[in-house]
Structures are given as structure tokens and as C-alpha cells.
C-alpha positions in Angstrom: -3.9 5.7 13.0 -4.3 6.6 9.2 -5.1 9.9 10.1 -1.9 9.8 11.6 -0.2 8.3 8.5 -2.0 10.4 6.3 -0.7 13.9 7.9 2.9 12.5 7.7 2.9 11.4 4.0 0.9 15.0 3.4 4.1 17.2 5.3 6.7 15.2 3.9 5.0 15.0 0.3 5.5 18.1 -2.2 3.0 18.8 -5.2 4.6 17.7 -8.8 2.3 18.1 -11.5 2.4 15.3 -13.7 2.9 14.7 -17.6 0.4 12.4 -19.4 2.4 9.9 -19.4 2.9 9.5 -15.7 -1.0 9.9 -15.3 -1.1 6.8 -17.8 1.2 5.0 -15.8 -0.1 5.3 -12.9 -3.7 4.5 -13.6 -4.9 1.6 -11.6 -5.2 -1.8 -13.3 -8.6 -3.0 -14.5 -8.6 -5.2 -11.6 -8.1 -3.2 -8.8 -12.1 -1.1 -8.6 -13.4 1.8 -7.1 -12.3 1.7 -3.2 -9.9 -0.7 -3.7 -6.2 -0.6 -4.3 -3.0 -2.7 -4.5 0.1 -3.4 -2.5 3.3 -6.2 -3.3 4.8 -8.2 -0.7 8.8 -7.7 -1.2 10.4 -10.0 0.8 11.1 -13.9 0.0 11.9 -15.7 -3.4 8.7 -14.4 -5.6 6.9 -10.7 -5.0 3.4 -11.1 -4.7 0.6 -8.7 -6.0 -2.6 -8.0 -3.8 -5.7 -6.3 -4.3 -6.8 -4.7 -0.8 -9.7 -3.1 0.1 -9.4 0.5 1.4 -11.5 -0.1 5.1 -8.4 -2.2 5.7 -6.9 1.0 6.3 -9.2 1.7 9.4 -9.8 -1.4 11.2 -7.1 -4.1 10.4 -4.5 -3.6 13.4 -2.3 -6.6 11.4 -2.0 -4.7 8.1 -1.3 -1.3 9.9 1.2 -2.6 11.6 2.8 -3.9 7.8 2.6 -0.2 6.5 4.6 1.4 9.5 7.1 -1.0 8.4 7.1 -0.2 4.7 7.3 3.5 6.5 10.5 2.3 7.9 12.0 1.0 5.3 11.1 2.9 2.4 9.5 5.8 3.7 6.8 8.1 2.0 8.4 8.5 -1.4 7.4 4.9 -3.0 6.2 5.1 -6.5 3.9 3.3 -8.7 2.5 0.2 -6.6 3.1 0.5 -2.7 5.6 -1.8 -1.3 5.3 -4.0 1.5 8.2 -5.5 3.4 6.6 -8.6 4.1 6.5 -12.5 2.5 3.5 -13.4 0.6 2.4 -15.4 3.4 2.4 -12.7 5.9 0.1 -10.5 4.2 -2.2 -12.9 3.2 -2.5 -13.8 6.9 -3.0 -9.8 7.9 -5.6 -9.3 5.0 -7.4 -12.8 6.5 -7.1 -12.4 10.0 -9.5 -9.2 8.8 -11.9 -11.3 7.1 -12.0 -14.0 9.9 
């Protein structure tokens, strides 16, 4: 499946090199570490920031399902921090269900 996602956000992406100050910007924050990275639910009265860890990507069915929706809705041009259209609450039960 991210194999799959991968190859479609590679053919629809096109190289840009980047200025300094986009590099800057899009430097992780301190809290977010090596094989790690972060995602905001969208949807409800407050966005949420999480911190997810990258093997969710390969064997959490629930949040896999959440990116082919943010693949549907925004598609493969989101910048800065990826989107997820999702409440809080939803996400927080995909990331668990993983750690359950």
C-alpha cells in the first residue's frame, strides 16, 4: 500500500529546487525525531498536531485508510505539515488501535 502511495505522489510530483528559506521552513520541529514525522487532524472546532511514527505507514490498516482520504481531498500537493481530514478523536483512535 505505501509502495503504492509512494509511486503516485512520485509521478504526480515535479522536482523544485528550493531557496534557504523554504529549506528553513520546512525543517521538522525539535519534537518530531529521526523516523518520526507529523500530521494535523482538520476537521472539527480545534486542529490537532500529532507526532506519528513512520512504521505506521506499513502496518496500521486504520491510519492508511485516513491518508487515501487526505488523497481525496487534497491530493498530493499539500505543503508544510500533512493534512488529515479527520477530528482529533479519530486519529488518536487510528494511531491507538496500532498500539493496542
Amino acid at each position: 500500500m505505501f509502495k503504492l502511495l509512494f509511486k503516485k505522489f512520485v509521478l504526480r510530483s515535479h522536482y523544485m529546487p528550493l531557496d534557504n528559506e523554504k529549506m528553513k521552513a520546512m525543517k521538522p520541529p525539535r519534537n518530531v525525531k529521526k523516523g518520526q514525522f507529523a500530521v494535523i487532524a482538520t476537521e472539527g472546532d480545534v486542529a490537532n498536531r500529532f507526532v506519528v511514527e513512520l512504521d505506521c505507514l506499513s502496518n496500521n490498516p486504520a491510519f492508511l485508510k485516513l491518508l487515501e482520504k487526505a488523497e481525496e481531498e487534497f491530493g498530493f500537493r499539500q505543503a508544510g505539515i500533512l493534512s488529515l481530514p479527520c477530528k482529533p478523536d479519530e486519529l488518536e483512535r487510528a494511531l491507538g488501535s496500532r498500539r493496542k
